[in-house]
N, C-alpha and C positions, 0 to 999 in steps of 0.2 A: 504494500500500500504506500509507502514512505516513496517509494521511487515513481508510483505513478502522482504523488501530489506533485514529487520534485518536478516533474515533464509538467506540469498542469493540466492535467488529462483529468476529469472527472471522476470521486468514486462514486458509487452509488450501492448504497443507500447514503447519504450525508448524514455525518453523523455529529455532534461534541466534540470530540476529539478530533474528527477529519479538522473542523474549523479551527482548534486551536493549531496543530499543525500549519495547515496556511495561514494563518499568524505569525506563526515563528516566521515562515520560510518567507514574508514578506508579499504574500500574496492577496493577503486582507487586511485590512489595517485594523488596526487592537477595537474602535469604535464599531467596524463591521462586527464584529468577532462579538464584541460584546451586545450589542442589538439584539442580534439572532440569537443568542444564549439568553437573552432576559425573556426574550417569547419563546422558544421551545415549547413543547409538550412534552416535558418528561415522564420517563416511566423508571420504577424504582424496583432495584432488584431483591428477591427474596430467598430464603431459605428454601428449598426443595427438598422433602424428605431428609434424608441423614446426610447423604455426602454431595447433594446437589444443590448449588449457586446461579438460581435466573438471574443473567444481569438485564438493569435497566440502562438507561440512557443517560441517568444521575453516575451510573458509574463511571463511564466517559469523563464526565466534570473532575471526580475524585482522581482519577488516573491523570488527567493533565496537572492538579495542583500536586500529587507527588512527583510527577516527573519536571516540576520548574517552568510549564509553560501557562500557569497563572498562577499573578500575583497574588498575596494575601489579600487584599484589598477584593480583588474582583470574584475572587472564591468566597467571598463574604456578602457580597452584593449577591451574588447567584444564590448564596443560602439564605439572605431572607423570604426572596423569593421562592425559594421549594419549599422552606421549612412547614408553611401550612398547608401545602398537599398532602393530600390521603397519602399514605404506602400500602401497598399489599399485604395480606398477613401470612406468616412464614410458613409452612407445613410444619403441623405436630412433628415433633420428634418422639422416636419410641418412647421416652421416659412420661412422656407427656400425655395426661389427658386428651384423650380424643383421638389419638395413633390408632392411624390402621394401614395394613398392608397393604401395598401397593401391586 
């Protein structure tokens, strides 16, 4: 993916991430980047029975603020924003009321 943003070739589906990338690379400027990131429709990832991780599109967000291609500032602006969106609720886990087999 990294070498087709480098070319400017499209990916598809766009994603969080794709956009913070063409940021770095100079292909969006931090104002584009951040626009499209304050309207998103995010979706929030959940636990999946035992050893399975749905991710959402908020994960995107998290992955760019650990890898340094957002600021503290702008990962703060994005979480007020999510912060009152519903999340999914996780799959029971075995220990857990309500566990059943899958």
């Amino acid at each position: 993916m990294g070498q087709q943003i480098a070319r400017g070739e499209p990916v598809r589906p766009e994603s969080p991430e794709e956009l913070g990338y063409r940021r770095f690379l100079g292909q969006i400027s931090s104002q584009e980047m951040m626009d499209r990131l304050r309207t998103w429709p995010y979706t929030f990832g959940r636990q999946r029975d035992y050893d399975d991780y749905e991710r959402g599109s908020w994960d995107d967000v998290l992955n760019l603020r650990r890898q340094g291609f957002l600021s503290d500032q702008e990962y703060a602006e994005l979480r007020v924003i999510t912060d009152p969106m519903p999340r999914p609720p996780d799959d029971p886990l075995p220990w857990e009321k309500g566990w059943q087999p899958q």
